[in-house]
N, C-alpha and C positions, 0 to 999 in steps of 0.2 A: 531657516538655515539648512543646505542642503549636509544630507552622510557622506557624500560622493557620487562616484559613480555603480550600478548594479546591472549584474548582464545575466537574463535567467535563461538558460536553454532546455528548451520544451514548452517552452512558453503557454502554448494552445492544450497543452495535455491536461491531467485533472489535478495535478500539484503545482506544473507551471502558470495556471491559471491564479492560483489562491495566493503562489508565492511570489506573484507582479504586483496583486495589492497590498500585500501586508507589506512588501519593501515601499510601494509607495507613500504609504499614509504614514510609514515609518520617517519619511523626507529623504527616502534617494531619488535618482533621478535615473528611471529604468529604464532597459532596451531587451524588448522583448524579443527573443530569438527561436523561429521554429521551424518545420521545412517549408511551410507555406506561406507564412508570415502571415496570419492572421492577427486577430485582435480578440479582445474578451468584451463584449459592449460594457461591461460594467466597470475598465480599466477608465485610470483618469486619463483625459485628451494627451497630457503631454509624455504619457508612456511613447517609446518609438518603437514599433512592431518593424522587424526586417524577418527577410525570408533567409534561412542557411541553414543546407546541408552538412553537418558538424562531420561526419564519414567522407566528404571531397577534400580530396588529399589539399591543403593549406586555406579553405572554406571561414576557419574558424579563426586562423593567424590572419587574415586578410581582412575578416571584419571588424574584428578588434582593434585594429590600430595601433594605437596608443597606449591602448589600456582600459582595465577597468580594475577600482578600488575593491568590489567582488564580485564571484562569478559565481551566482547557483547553478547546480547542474544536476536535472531531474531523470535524466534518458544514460546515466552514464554507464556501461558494463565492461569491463574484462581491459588486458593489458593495452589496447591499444588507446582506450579512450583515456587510462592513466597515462599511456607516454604523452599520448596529445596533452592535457593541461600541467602535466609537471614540463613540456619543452617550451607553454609560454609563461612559467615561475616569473621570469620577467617584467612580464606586462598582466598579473595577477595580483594584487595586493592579499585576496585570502578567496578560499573559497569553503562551499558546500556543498555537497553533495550526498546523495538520494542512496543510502545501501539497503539492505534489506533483514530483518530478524531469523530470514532461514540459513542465518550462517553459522547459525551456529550449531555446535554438536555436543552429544553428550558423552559421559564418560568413556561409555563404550565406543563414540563414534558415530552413533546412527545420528541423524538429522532428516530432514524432508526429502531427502532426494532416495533414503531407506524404508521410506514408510510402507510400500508394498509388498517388501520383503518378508520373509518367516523370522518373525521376534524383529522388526526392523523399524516397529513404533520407539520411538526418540522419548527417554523418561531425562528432561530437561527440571533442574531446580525453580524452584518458587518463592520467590522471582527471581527472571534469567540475570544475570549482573553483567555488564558488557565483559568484564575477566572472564565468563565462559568462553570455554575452548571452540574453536571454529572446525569447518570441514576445511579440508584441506587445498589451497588455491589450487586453478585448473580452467579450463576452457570447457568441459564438459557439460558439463549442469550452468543455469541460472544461479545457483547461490556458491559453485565453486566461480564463477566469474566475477560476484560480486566480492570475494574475499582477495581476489588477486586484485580486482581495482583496488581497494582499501588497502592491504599492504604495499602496493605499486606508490599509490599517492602517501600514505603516511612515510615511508621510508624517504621522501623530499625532505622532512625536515621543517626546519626555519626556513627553507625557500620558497615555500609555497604551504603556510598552515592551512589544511582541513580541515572542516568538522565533518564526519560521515555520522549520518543519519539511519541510524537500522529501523526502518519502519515496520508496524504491523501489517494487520492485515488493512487498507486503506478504503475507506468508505466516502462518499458524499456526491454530491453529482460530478456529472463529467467521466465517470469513473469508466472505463471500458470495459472489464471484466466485473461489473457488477454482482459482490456475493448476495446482498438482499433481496436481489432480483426473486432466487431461490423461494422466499415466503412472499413477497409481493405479485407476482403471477399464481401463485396456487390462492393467492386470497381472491383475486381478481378474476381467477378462473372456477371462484365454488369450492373450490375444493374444500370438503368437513371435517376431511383430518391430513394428517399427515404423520409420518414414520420418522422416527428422529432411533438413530442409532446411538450406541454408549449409555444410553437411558437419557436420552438430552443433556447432558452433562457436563460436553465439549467445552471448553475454552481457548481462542484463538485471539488474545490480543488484537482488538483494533486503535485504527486512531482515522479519527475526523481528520480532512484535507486542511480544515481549518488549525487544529491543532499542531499538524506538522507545518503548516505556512507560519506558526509562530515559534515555531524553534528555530527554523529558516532564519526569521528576521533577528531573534537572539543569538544566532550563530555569526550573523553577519554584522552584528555591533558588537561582537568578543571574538573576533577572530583565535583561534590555534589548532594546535595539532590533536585532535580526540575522535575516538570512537563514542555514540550516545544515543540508548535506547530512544524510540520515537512508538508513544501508546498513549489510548488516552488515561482518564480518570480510573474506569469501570474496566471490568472484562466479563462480562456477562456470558453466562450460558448460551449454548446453543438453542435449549428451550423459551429462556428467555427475550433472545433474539428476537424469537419469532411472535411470541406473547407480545412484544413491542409494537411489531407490525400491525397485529393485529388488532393494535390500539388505537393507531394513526387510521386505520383505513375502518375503525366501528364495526369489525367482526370478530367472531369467536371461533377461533379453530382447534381440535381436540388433538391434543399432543398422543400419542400412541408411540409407548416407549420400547424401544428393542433395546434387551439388557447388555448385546454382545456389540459385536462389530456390523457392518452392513455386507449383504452379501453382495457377489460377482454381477447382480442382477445393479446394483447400484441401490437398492431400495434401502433406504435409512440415513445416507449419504447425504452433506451435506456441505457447503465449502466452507465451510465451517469446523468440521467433522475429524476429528483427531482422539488417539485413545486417552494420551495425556496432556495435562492441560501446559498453553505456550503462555506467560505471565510476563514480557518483561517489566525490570526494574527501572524505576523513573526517578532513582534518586540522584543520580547525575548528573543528569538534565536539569535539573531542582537547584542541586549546588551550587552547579558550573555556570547557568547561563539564568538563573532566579525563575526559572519556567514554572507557567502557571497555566494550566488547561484553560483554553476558551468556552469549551462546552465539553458536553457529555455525550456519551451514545444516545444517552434514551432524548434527551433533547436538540440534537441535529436532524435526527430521523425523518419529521415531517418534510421536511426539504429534499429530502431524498428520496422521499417514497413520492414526492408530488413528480420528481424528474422523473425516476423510474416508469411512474402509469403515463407520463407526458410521452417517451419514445417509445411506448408499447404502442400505443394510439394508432389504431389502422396499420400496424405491420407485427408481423410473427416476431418473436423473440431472437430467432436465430438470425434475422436481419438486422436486428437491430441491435444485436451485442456479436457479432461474428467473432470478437477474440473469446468471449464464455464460453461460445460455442467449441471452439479451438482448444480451451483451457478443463473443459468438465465434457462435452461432448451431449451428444442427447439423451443421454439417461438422468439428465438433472433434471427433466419435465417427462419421464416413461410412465405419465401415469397408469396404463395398463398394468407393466410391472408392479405397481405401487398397489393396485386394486386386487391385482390376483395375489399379491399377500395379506393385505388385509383381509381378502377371505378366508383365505388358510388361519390366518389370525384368529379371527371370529372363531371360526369350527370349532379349533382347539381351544379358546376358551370355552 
């Protein structure tokens, strides 16, 4: 028996991907939507792949039709992509969509978009509960954009219930800005140690692709109106991280801990790398929709590190993630940098 109809947009990206099969095997009947209208080879035959431009002014009223019973929406940012799906409440039975955990802020106000500033490290509770305070909606920043889509779409009401999804930091293949990449090229490049700032100690909430494609699919057989954290089981160290990697790939790398911060040099840095630790709470998601993790960090990994060394394969790194490159710049691989500290390191010991 089919759930209905499901219309995921972004289909090809790394969530649209996971969230076409988990609606599948769920029993809807998916239409996968993305700019180029690709496919996943692992999607079942009778997924329908269309190509659309969701930014071509009536693109997304026009393919839609009739309708569909719900519409994930993995690419969505800032007011205008809210006005787009609250003007087809209509022909939406419910939806979900894709926010992000950097919205929120702490007492004083700092948040990620602070973090460079003098005292502008964000000291967030343990764990964050979706009742933390956000930054303030705006156009400016990634995460004031995603708090104006979220209050844009919640203020719909009953005419269009939401579930928005604040996801961590998002790992597993597919990924474009891959943060594991960080310890999987230094193990594949030799490298004997590495510099971990904070004392390795970081904590950044992640969550498996797979993880958030099943809150996706519990979002979309409970349809309403909610804000809910999206993390997985674990929040592991920044040390730990890497200690994982180095399990999957059968090397040993020697963690060399800098007590403080990292400097202007980048060296200690890591996308990971925050002074206090980000925790959210999963008790909501637990409650509300009976969620139950698929897997764990430490057991998705192999999968991820096999994609990882699969598109290093005969090309430089900076071709083969250009938005990392975009996102952290070239000082996430300076190993020169990294060496001339380590010697200084040495000396002084």
């Amino acid at each position: 028996m089919s759930m209905g109809s499901a219309w995921v947009l972004g289909a090809t990206g790394q969530i649209g991907r996971a969230a076409v099969r988990a609606l599948v095997e769920d029993g809807w009947e998916v239409t996968a939507a993305s700019r180029g209208g690709g496919r996943d080879e692992r999607w079942d035959g009778a997924v329908r792949a269309v190509a659309l431009d969701r930014n071509e002014d009536g693109a997304l009223a026009a393919a839609l039709g009739d309708g569909c019973d719900v519409l994930v929406d993995a690419v969505a940012y800032g007011a205008d992509h809210a006005r787009q799906l609250t003007g087809l409440a209509d022909r939406i039975g419910s939806a979900v969509v894709i926010s992000s955990g950097a919205v929120y802020a702490d007492e004083r106000g700092r948040g990620f978009d602070t973090q460079d500033e003098p005292d502008g490290a964000p000291r967030y509770p343990v764990p964050i509960p979706e009742t933390q305070c956000t930054v303030p909606p705006g156009d400016a920043t990634y995460a004031t954009r995603k708090v104006r889509l979220e209050r844009d779409l919640l203020a719909a009401g009953e005419a269009l219930p939401v579930t928005l999804l604040r996801a961590g930091a998002i790992h597993g293949p597919y990924c474009r800005s891959p943060r594991e990449l960080y310890f999987v090229k230094r193990v594949l490049d030799g490298r004997a140690r590495r510099v971990l700032a904070f004392g390795g100690a970081s904590r950044f909430h992640p969550i498996h692709v797979s993880n958030l494609a099943e809150l996706i699919r519990l979002s979309a057989r409970r349809p309403g109106s909610r804000v809910l954290n999206a993390g997985d089981p674990q929040t592991p160290t920044v040390a730990e991280i890497g200690e994982a990697v180095d399990a999957v790939l059968g090397r040993r790398t020697e963690n060399v801990l800098m007590t403080g911060a990292p400097g202007k040099d980048g060296v200690g840095s890591t996308p990971w790398t925050i002074a206090h630790p980000v925790v959210y709470d999963m008790a909501a998601a637990e409650r509300e929709l009976g969620y139950r993790p698929v897997t764990g960090y430490v057991e998705s990994l192999p999968e991820t590190v096999e994609w990882l060394a699969g598109r290093l394969e005969g090309r430089d790194w900076t071709e083969a993630f250009p938005v990392l490159l975009r996102s952290y710049g070239r000082q996430l691989f300076d190993y020169d940098a990294e060496d001339a500290w380590l010697e200084a390191y040495d000396r002084g010991a």
